[in-house]
C-alpha positions in Angstrom: -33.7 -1.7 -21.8 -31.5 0.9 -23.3 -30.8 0.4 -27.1 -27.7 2.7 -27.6 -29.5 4.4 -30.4 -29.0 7.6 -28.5 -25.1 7.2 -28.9 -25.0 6.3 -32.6 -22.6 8.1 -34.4 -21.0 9.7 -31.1 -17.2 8.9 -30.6 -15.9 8.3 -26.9 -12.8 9.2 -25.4 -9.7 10.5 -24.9 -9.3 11.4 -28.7 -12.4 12.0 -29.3 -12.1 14.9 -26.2 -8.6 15.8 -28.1 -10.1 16.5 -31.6 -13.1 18.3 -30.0 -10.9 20.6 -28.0 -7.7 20.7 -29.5 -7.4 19.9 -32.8 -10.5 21.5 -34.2 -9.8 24.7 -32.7 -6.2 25.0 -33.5 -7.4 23.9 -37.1 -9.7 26.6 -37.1 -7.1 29.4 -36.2 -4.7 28.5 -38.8 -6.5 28.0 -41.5 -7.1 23.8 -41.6 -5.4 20.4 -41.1 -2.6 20.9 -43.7 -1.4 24.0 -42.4 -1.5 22.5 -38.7 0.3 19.7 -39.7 3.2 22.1 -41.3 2.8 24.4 -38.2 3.6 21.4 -35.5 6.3 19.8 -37.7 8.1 22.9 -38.1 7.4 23.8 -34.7 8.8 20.0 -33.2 12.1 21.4 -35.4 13.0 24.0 -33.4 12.0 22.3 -30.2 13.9 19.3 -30.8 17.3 22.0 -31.8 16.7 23.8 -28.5 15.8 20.8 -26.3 19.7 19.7 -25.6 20.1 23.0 -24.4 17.5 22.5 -21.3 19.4 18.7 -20.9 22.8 20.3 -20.0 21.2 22.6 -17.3 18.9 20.0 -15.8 22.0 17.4 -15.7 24.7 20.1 -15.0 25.4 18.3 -11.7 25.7 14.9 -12.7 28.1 16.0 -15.3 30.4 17.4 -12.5 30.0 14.3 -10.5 30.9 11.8 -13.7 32.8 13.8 -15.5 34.7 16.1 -13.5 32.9 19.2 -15.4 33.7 23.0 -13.8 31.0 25.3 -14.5 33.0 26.8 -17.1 33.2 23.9 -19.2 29.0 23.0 -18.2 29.1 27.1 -19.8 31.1 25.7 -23.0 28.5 23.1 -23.3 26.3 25.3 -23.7 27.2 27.4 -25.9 29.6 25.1 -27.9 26.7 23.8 -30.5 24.9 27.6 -30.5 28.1 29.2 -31.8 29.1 26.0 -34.4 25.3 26.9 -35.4 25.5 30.4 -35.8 29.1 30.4 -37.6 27.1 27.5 -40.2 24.1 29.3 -40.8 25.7 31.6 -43.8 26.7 28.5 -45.6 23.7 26.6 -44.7 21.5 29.1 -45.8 23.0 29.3 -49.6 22.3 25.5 -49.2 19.3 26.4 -48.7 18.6 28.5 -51.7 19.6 25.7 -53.7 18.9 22.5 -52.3 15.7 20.5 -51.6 14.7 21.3 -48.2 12.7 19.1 -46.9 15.5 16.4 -47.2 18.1 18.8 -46.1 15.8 19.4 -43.1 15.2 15.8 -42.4 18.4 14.5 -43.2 19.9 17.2 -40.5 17.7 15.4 -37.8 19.0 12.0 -38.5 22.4 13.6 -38.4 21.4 15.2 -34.9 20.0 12.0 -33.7 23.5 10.3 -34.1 25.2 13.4 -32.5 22.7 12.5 -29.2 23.4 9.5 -29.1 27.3 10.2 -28.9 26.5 12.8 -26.1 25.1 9.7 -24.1 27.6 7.8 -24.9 30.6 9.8 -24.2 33.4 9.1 -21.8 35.1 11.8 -21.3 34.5 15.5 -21.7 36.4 16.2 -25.0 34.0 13.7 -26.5 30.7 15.0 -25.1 32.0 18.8 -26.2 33.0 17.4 -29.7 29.6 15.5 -30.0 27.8 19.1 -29.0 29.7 20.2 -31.8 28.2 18.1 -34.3 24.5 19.2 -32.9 25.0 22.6 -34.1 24.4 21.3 -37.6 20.6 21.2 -36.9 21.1 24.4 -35.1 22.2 26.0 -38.5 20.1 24.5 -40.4 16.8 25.1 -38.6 16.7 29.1 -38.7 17.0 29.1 -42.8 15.2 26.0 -43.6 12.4 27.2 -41.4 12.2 30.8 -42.5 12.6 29.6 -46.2 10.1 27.1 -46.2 7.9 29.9 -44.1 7.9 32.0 -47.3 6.7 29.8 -49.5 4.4 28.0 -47.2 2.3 31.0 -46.4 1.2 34.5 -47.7 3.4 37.4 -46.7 0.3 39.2 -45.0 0.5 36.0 -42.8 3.7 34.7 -41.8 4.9 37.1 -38.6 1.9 35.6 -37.6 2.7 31.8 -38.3 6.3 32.4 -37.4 5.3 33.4 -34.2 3.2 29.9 -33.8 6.2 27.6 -34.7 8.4 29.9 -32.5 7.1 28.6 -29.9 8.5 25.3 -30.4 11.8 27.0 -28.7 10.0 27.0 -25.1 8.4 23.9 -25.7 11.5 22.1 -26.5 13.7 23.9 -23.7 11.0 23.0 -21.2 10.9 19.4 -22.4 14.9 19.2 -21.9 14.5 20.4 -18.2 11.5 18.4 -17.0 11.6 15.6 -18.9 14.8 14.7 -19.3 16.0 15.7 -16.3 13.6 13.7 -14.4 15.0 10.7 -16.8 18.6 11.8 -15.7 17.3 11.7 -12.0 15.8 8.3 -12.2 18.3 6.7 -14.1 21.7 8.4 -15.5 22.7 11.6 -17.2 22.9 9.0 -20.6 19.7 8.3 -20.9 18.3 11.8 -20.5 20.2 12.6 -24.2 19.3 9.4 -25.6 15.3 9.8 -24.7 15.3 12.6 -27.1 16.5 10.4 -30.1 13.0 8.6 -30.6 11.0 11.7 -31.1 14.1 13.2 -33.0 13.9 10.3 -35.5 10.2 10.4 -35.7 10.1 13.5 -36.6 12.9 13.4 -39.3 10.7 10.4 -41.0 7.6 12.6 -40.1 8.9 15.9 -42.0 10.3 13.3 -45.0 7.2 12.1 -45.6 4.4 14.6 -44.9 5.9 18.1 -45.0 5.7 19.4 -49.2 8.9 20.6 -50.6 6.9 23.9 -52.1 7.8 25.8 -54.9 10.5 28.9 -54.9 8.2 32.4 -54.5 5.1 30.0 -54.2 
């Protein structure tokens, strides 16, 4: 009979498969483990910032139906917590000269978190448009935390590249908004497809709080 010594030492299985063909190579590309892990945290940011924005177009119907929404005000949506987040980046990013950012950055996502949930939970639409408001906070903070921490994270000679790598959280995060959630929204209610988000949001702020370094200024 067999004796298994032919499988000694071999891991099985889906993570095995996952680490042989995904984590290794990516690990490989960017330089190792620690700059992966800063790589998909920073990444998840921006994908969790632009994620609402794929939930309002996936759910744009079910917010005309409950709501009584015109597609101007599905437009206002849309652009309500962009434009809070471009008027707050200025400020934000003097914060960000100053302050530690790896709490700013996490504490934002907590902040964001609450924001979703209020989206879910509003009852009219002057409360979902004031809670989209609040989102834009994350939204201002995530281009100059980002692009700071960038900077002293990584070599000059390297960071259009890595930039380019935790850009792509964007896509990811828009994509997720208009799959995901709005196959939540479809199976259950327009709620639930903001409030799904709020698990990884709050992962992720715990996540970057306890795993991302706070780097030194030029280092």
């Amino acid at each position: 009979m067999p004796n298994g010594s032919g499988l000694a030492g071999r891991e099985t299985g889906p993570r095995s498969w996952l680490r042989q063909h995904l984590q290794e190579p990516l690990q490989a590309k960017v330089g190792g483990a620690a700059r992966l892990r800063i790589i998909v945290l920073l990444a998840a940011v921006l994908a969790l910032s632009s994620a609402d924005l794929g939930v309002i177009s996936a759910i744009s119907v079910e917010l005309k139906n409950d709501l009584g929404v015109g597609n101007t005000g599905i437009g206002v949506l849309v652009s309500a917590s962009t434009a809070v987040g471009a008027i707050a980046t200025l400020p934000m990013g003097v914060i960000a000269d100053r302050a530690n950012r790896v709490k700013l950055l996490s504490v934002s996502i907590f902040i964001w978190c609450a924001a979703i949930v209020g989206c879910g939970a509003a009852t009219s639409y002057q409360m979902l448009l004031i809670t989209r408001i609040a989102l834009g906070l994350l939204v201002a903070a995530a281009g100059p935390l980002v692009a700071s921490l960038i900077g002293d994270l990584f070599p000059a000679a390297e960071r259009g590249r890595i930039y380019g790598y935790i850009l792509s959280g964007e896509i990811i995060g828009i994509g997720f908004g208009l799959l995901v959630c709005g196959n939540v929204a479809a199976a259950l209610s327009w709620r639930y497809a903001f409030w799904v988000l709020v698990p990884p949001g709050l992962l992720l702020g715990w996540a970057i709080w306890r795993f991302l370094p706070e780097p030194s200024r030029d280092g």
